[in-house]
C-alpha positions in Angstrom: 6.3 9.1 14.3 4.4 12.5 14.7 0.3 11.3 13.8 0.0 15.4 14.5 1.3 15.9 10.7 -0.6 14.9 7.8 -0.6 11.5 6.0 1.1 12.8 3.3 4.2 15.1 5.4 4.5 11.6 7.6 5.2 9.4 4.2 6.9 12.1 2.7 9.2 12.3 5.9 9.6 8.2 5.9 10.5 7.9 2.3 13.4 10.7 2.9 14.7 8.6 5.9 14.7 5.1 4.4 15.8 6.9 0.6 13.2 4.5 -1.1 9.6 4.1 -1.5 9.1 0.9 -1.4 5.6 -0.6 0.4 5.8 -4.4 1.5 2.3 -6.2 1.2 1.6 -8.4 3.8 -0.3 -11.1 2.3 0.0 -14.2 3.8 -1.9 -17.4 3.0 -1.1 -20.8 4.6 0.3 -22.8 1.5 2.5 -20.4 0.8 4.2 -19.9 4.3 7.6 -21.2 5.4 7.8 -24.7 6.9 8.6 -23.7 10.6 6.0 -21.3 10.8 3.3 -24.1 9.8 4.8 -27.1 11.4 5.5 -24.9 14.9 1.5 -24.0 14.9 1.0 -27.6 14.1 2.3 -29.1 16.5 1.1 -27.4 19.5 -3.0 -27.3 17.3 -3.1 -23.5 17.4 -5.1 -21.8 14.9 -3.7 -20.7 11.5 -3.9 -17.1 12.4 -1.4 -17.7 14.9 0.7 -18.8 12.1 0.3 -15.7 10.1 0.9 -13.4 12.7 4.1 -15.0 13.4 4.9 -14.7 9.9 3.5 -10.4 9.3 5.6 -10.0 13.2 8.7 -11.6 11.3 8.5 -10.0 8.1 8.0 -6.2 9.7 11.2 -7.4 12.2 13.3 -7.4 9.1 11.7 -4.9 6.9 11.2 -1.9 9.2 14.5 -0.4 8.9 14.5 -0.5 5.4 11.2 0.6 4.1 8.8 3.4 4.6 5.4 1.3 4.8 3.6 -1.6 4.6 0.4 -2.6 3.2 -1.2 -5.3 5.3 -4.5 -7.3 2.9 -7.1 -7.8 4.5 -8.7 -10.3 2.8 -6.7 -13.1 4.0 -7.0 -12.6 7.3 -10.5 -12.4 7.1 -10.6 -15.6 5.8 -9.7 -17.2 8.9 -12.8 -15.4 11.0 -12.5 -13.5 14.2 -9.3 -14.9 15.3 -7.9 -13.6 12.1 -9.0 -10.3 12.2 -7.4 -10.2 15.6 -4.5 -11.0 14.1 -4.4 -8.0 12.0 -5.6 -5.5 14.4 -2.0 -7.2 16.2 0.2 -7.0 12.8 -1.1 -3.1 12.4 -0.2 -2.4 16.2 2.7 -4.2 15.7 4.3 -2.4 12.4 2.8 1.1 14.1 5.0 0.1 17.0 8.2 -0.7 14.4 7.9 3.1 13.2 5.8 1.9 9.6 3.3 3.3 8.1 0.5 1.3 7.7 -1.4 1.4 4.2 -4.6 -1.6 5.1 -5.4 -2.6 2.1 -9.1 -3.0 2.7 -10.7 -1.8 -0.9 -14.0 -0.3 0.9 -16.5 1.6 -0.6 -20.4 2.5 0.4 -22.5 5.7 0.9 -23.9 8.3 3.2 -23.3 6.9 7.1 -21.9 3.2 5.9 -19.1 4.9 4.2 -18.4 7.0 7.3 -18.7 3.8 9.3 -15.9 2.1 7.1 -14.1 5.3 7.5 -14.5 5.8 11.5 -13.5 2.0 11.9 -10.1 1.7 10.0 -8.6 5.9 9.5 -6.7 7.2 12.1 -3.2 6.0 13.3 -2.7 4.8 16.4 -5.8 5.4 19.4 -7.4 7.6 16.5 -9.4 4.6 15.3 -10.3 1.1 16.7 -8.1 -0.3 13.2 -5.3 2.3 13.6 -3.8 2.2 10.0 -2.7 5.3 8.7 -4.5 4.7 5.6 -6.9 3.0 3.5 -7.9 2.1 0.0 -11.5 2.7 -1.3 -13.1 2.0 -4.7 -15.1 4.7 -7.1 -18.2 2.7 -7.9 -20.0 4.1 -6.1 -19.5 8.0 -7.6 -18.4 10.9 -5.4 -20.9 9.6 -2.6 -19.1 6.9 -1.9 -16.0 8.8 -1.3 -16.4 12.2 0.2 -17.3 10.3 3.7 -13.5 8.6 3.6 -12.1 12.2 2.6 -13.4 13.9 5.6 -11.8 11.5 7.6 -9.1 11.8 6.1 -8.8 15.3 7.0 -10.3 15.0 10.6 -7.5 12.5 11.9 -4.3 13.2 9.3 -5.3 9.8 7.4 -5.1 9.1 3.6 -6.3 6.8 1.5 -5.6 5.5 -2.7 -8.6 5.5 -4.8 -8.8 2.8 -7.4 -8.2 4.0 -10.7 -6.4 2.2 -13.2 -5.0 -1.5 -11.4 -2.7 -3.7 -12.0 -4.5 -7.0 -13.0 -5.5 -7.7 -16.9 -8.8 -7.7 -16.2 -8.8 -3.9 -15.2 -9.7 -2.4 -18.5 -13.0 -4.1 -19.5 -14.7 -1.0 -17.1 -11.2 1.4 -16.0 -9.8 1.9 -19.8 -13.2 1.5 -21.3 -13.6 4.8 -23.8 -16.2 6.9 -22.4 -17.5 10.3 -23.3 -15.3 12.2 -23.2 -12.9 10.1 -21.6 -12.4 6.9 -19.7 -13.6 6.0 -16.2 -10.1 5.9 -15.0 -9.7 9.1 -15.9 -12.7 10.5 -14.8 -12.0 9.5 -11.1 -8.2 10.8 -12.0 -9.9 14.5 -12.4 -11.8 13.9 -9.2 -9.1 13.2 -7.2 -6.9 15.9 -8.4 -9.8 18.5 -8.0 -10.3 17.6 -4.5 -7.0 17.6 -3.6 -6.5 21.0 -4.7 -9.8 21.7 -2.3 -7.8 21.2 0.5 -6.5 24.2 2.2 -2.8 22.5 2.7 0.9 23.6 2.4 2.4 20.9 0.8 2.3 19.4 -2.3 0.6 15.9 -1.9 -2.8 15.6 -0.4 -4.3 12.9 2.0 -6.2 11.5 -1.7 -4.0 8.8 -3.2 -4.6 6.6 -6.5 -3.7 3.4 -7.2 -2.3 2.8 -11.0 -0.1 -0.3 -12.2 3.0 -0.3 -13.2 1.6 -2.9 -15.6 0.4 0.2 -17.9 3.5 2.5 -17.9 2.0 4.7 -20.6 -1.0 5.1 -18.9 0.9 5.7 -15.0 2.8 8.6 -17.3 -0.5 10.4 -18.6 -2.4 9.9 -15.2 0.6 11.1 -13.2 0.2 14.0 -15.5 -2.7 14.1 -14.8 -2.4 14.1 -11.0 0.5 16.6 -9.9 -1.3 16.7 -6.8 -1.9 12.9 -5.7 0.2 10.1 -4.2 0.5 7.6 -6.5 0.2 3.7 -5.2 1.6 1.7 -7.7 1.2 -2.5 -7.8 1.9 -4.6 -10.2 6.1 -4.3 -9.5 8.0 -7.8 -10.2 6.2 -10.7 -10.0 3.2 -9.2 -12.0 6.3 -7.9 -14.5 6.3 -4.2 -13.8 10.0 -2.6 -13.9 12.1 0.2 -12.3 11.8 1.4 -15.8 7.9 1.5 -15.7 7.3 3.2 -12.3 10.2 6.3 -12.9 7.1 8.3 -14.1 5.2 8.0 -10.8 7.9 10.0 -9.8 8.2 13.8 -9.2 11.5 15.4 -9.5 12.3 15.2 -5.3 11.4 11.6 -5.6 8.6 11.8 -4.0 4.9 11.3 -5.1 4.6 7.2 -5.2 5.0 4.1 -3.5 5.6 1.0 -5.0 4.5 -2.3 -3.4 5.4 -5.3 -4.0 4.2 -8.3 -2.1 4.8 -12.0 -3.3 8.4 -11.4 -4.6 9.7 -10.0 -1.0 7.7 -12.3 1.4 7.7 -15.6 -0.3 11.4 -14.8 -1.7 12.4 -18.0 0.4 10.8 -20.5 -2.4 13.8 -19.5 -4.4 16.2 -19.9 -2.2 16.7 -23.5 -1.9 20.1 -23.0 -0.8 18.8 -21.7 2.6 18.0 -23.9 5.7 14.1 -23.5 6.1 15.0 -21.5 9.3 16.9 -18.5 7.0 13.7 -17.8 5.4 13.9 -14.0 6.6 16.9 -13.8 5.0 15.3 -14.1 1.7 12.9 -11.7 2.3 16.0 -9.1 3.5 17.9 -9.6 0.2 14.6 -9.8 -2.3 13.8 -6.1 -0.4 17.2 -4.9 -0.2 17.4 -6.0 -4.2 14.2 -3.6 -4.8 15.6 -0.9 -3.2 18.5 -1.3 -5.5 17.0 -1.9 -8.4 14.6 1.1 -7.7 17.7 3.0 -7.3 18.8 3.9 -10.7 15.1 5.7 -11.0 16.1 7.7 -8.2 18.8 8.8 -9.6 17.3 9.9 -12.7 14.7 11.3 -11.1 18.1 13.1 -9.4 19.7 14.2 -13.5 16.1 15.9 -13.7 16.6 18.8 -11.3 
């Protein structure tokens, strides 16, 4: 993978190979982990981060030829302490090493030399940062302060990272789709992003400033796509939070390009229902549950193909 061309031509260029955009979250937490992962750490009385770096190494073993990227949360591995934030700087090498892109999915957000910190520690694939992900998602709260440190970044080592701006979860609209004047916050950091993004003295047509909006509000991922020729769109909220083929088409543009769509749970954990399978097939599951997205993401990409 050439980290010489910018975030956006590297997805851009994955997504073509693989056909699909589909992003696998890595998200694991102990409870929910296959039998022989837990039992094997058991055993032997290593520490649970073992356990879930097994686990991230398996899943990216059987999702890297089919997907573009993968989207690593941080939180749970920084429940476990130092030994599991060693084993996500390992998962990230790991995936880099498997040809993915890596989307850490770290939510970050200060000002002035905090934000560049956050930004120097986790942008820049590969030996361009101590983290090496490829990108990064920030939140707003903080105004255009808080963000113009990650954008420089983004343009000094060919990063990228998704903005918050309308999420997935129910909860989002008490301050995202809250009416403002004139208009909402949501879209207020949509306008941002788009005007920044045109800043940017680039050749193609995506720059390095993504936004995340749920497929959980189709309507309002169809206005702030609109609204956003310019931006990659990350979109959660597919499957197990109910968000359809149907919903994301929008994100869309008409080279289907323009979005990823992760989906987390309903990929990795696929094995809980699959009872038919011997505990030791549980990649298995998580092969057919992301072959099965790609499929059923499909018949958008072939819409998106009656458009041109």
């Amino acid at each position: 993978m050439n980290a010489s061309l910018s975030f956006s031509d590297r997805l851009a260029t994955e997504i073509r190979k693989k056909k699909n955009a589909v992003c696998v979250g890595l998200d694991p937490q102990w409870n929910q982990l296959p039998v022989v992962i837990r039992r094997r750490v058991q055993e032997v009385g290593q520490h649970p981060s073992v356990a879930y770096r097994r686990f991230c190494f398996d899943i990216i073993d059987v999702v890297a030829p089919l997907v573009p990227i993968v989207k690593p949360q941080m939180a749970f591995f920084e429940q476990l302490g130092p030994m599991g934030m060693k084993a996500l700087y390992e998962v990230i090498r790991y995936a880099r090493e498997k040809g993915l892109l890596v989307l850490l999915d770290g939510k970050r957000g200060d000002i002035g030399s905090t934000a560049e910190a956050y930004a120097a520690a986790y942008l820049g694939a590969g030996d361009a940062s101590p983290w090496g992900a490829d990108a990064l998602t920030v939140h707003p709260y903080l105004g255009t302060e808080g963000l113009q440190p990650f954008v420089d970044r983004c343009l000094s080592v060919q990063a990228g990272i998704f903005v918050l701006v309308r999420t997935s979860n129910p909860g989002s609209a008490y301050l995202q789709a809250a009416d403002s004047d004139p208009i909402s916050v949501a879209q207020r950091v949509a306008d941002w992003i788009e005007t920044t993004n045109q800043s940017i003295d680039d050749s193609g047509t995506y720059g390095p400033i993504g936004a995340v909006v749920g497929a959980t509000y189709p309507e309002e991922l169809a206005a702030l796509r609109q609204r956003m020729p310019h931006a990659w769109l990350l979109v959660p909220g597919y499957g197990a939070q109910g968000g359809t083929a149907a919903d994301v088409l929008p994100a869309f543009d008409q080279d289907g390009l323009g979005a990823i769509v992760n989906n987390s749970r309903a990929i990795i954990y696929a094995y809980q229902k699959r009872p038919e399978l011997s505990p030791e097939r549980w990649q298995q599951a998580v092969q057919d549950a992301t072959t099965q997205m790609i499929g059923e993401l499909s018949p958008s990409y072939r819409v998106v193909e009656q458009r041109r």
